[in-house]
N, C-alpha and C positions, 0 to 999 in steps of 0.2 A: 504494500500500500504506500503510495507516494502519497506522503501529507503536502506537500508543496504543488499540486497539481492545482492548477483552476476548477478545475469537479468539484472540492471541495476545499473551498480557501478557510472554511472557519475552523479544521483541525489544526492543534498544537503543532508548529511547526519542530521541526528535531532540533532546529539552533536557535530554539525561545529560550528566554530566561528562567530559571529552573525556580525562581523565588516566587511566592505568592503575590498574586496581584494586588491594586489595592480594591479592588472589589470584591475581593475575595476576604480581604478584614473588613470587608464593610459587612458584608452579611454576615460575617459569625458577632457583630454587634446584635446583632438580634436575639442570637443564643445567651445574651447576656439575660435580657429580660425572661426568654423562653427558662432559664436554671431559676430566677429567682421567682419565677411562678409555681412552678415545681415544689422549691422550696416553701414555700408558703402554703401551700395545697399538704406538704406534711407537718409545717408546726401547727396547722390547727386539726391535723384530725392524725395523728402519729398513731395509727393502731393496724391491726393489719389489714385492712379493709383499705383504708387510707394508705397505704402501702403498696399493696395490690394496684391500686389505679394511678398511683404514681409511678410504678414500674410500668405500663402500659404505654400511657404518656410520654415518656421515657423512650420507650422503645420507638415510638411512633415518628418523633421529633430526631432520634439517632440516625434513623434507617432515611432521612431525607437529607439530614447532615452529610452522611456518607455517599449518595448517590451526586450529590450536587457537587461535592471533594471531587469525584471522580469525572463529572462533566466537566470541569475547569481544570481536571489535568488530559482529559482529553481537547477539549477546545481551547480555542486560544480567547483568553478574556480581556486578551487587551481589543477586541471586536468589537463594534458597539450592538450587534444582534444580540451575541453570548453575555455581553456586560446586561442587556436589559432583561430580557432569560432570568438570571441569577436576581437580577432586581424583583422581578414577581416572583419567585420562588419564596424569596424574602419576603414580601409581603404577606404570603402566605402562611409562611413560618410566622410571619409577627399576629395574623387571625388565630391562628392554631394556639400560637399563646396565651393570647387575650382569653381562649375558652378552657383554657387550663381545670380555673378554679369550679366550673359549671360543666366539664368534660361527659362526668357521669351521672350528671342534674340537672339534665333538661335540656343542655345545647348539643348535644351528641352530635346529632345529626348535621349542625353548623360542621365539626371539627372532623368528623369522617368524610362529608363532600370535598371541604379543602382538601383535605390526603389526598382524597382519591384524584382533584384536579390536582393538585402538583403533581401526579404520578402519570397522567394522559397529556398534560402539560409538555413533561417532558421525551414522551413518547412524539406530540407531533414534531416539537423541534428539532429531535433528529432525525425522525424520516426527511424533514427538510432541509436538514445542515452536513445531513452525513451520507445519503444515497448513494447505493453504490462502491460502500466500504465493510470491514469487519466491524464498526464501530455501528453501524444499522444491525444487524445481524444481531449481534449482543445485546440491544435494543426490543428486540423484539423475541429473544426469546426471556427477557426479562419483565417484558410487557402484556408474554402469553401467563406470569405467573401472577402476577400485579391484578392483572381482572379476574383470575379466581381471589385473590385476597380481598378484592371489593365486595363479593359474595358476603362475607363477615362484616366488615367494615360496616356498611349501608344498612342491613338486616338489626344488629348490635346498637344503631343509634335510634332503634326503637322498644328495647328493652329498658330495663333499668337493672341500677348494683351489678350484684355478680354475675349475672348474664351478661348485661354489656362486654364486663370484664373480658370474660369467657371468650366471647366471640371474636373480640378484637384481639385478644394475645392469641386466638386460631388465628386470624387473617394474619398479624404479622408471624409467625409462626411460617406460615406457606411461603413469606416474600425473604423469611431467614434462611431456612432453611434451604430451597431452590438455590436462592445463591450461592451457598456452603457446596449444593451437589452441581453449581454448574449451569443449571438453569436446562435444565432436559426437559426440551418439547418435543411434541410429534410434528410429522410430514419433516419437511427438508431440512429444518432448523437443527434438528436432534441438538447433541448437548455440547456446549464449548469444550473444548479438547484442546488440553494445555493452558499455557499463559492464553488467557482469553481475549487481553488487552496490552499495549505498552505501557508499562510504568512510567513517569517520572520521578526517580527515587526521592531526591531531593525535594521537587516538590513535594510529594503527596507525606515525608516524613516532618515538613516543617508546617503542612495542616493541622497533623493531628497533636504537634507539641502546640500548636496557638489554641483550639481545641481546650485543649488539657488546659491552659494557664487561664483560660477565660473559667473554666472550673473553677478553678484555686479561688480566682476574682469572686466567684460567690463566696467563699467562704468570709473575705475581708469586707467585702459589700453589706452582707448580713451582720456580721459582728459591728461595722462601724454606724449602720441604720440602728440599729437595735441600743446600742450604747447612746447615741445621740439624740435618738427618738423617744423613749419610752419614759424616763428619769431623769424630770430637771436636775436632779443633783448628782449626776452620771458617775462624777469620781468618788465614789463609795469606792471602800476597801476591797469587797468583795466583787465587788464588778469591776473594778482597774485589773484585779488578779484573772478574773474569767477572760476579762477584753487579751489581757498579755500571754496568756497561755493560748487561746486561738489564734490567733497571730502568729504565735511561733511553731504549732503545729503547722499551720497553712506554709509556712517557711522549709518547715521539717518535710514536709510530700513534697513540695517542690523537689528539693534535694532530693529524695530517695527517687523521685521520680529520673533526674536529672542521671543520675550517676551513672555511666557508662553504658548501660539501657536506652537512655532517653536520646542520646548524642548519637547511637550509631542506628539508628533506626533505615538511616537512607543507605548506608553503605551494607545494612542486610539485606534490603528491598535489590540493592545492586547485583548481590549478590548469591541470590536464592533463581536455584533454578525454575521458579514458579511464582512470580515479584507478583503478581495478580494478586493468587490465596495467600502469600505471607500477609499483604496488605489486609487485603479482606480478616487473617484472623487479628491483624492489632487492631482491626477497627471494633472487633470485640473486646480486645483488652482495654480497650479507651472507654469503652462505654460504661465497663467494669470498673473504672479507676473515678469516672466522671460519678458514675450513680455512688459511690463512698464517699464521694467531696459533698455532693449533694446532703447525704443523709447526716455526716461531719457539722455542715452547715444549721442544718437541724438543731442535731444536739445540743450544740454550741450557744447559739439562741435563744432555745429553750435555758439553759445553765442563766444563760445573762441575766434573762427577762424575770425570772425567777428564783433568785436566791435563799432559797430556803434548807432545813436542816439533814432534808437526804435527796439522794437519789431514787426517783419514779424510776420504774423497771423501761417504760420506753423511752425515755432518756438515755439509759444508758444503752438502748439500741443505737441510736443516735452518738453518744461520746464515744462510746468505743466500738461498737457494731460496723460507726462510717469509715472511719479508720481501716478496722479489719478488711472492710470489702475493697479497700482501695490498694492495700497489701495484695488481696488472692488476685486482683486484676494485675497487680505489678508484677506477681511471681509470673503470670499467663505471659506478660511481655517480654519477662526477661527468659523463660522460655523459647518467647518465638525468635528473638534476636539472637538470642546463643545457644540453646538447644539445651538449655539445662537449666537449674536452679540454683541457687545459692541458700544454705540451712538456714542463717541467720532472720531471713525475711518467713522464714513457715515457723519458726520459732516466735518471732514480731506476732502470727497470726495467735497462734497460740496463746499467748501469753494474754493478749488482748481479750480472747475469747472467756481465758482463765479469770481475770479481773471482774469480769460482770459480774456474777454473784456475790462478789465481795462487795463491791462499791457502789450496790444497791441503800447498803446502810450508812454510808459513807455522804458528808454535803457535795452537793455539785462541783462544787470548784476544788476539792481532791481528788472526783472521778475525772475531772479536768488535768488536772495534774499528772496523774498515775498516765493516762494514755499520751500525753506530751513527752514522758520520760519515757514511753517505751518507743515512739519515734526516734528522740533523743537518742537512744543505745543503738539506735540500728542506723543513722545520720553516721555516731564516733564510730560503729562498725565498719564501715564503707570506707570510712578516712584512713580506718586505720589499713584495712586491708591495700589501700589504692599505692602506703606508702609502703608494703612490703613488695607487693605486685605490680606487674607493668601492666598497662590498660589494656583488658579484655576487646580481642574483636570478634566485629559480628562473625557468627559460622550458623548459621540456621540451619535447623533440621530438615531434613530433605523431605 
């Protein structure tokens, strides 16, 4: 396939700049609003139920993050077609948000039709932009899986609770899972076979690290609304202590994100004989590490707003629960980038998990504590090992 031919002028050319557009920071602004909806949607109903439907949400709002990644590492967005493309995509994501808090209370049906139009959205654009390439082709059999997933989507925003639930983690379920196998349709299309697409290592590794840090941002966002918001008299003892310990966890994932994992993500994408599924599975591990900041952020807020003499049992899902989940998604990455794992971070998981029942009886702002210092050991962990060892490179698993 000649990306440089007149056929199709709007694919990535091979000697584009590998760096993110600025359109391309411009919509994951939107995922700023779209996290703190999220998070909002579980400080007020933190139970599993409220859980459930923010994992769903989650998933809905993921799966559109990652296809539009991938459109702007196939098209070139310094075009002004693809620039305004990603612009309505964007809007749509910022509709999709707006219906966060109302998702599984009555606006359903708003928030599944948008899905469903960004997802027929992008189907026409590249029958139009891409005709006549493998980039069509992967389009469409992506597109034969997407309208069974509307099957659930549509039907689901006429139930309520856990049925809606239900229906929409089937539908996205169908549009996960297909892609994990490839996307196998019948008649001609059958199933990608191989790298299904060209990577751009670099780029698509410097998405999911901006991704990741517009994360973290919720954590600081929430912490510094919540401090400034709720308590004219904000510097109390005990909320300077909660505000400094969120802060330095959100520092603390940073780092462990960062360490030697985070850096070489494009030069494993480089280097995997299959740079398509390595992507595709960080793009789960992201989601994994995202949805722990997420519930982090939670916790955390919940600790401020509320200073009182223990720990609530979903709180501490929330202090050290988000933490934990953002561990098991970091071991999955640092798996997929070097094909193994390192003890100290399943140890981090443990220990955290171990904690819960203890620091149920314990006030907020020591279960605060205790999961900052177990960051803390695994942050001097890394440092220490980085200065015995020379930096690990990527070798993904085949």
């Amino acid at each position: 396939m000649n990306q440089d031919s007149p056929l199709h002028p709007l694919l990535r050319a091979r000697d584009a700049p590998k760096q993110p557009a600025f359109i391309e920071l411009f919509f994951d602004l939107v995922y700023v609003f779209a996290l703190t909806q999220l998070t909002h949607l579980l400080i007020n109903d933190l139970t599993l139920k409220g859980g459930f439907e923010a994992l769903v949400l989650l998933l809905a709002l993921w799966w559109i993050w990652v296809l539009t990644a991938w459109m702007t590492d196939e098209f070139d967005p310094q075009r002004p077609s693809v620039q305004w493309y990603v612009i309505l995509v964007m809007f749509g994501i910022f509709l999709m948000a707006i219906q966060v808090p109302e998702g599984f209370h009555g606006n359903g049906l708003f928030f599944a039709a948008t899905f469903a139009a960004i997802n027929f959205g992008r189907f026409f654009f590249v029958v139009r932009a891409a005709r006549r390439t493998a980039v069509l082709n992967h389009v469409l059999r992506a597109r034969f899986w997407s309208i069974i997933s509307t099957l659930g989507w549509i039907p689901g925003a006429f139930v309520d609770g856990w049925a809606r639930g239900a229906l929409w983690l089937l539908a996205l379920a169908v549009d996960y899972v297909s892609a994990a196998l490839r996307w196998p349709t019948p008649w001609r299309l059958g199933r990608a076979l191989g790298p299904a697409l060209e990577i751009t290592a670099t780029h698509v590794a410097e998405r999911y690290r901006q991704v990741f840090i517009i994360a973290l941002g919720e954590i600081v966002l929430s912490m510094g609304m919540t401090f400034t918001g709720s308590d004219p008299d904000g510097f109390t003892l005990r909320r300077t202590v909660a505000l400094v310990l969120s802060f330095a966890s959100a520092a603390l994932m940073w780092r462990l994100y960062v360490y030697q994992a985070g850096g070489q993500l494009g030069p494993a994408i480089a280097a995997s004989p299959n740079p398509h599924r390595l992507s595709q599975w960080s793009s789960y591990a992201h989601m994994i590490m995202i949805a722990g900041t997420i519930l982090t952020a939670v916790g955390f807020t919940l600790a401020m707003e509320h200073p009182i003499s223990h720990t609530p049992p979903p709180w501490v899902v929330g202090i050290t629960g988000g933490p934990a989940l953002f561990l098991v998604g970091r071991v999955g990455f640092e798996y997929v980038i070097f094909g193994r794992v390192t003890m100290p971070r399943l140890i981090g998981i443990l220990a955290l998990v171990g904690l819960s029942p203890v620091v149920i009886h314990l006030p907020p702002e020591v279960t605060l504590a205790s999961t900052t210092f177990v960051l803390l050991a695994l942050a001097v962990t890394d440092t220490a090992r980085s200065r015995r060892r020379p930096p690990r490179q990527a070798a993904p698993p085949a």
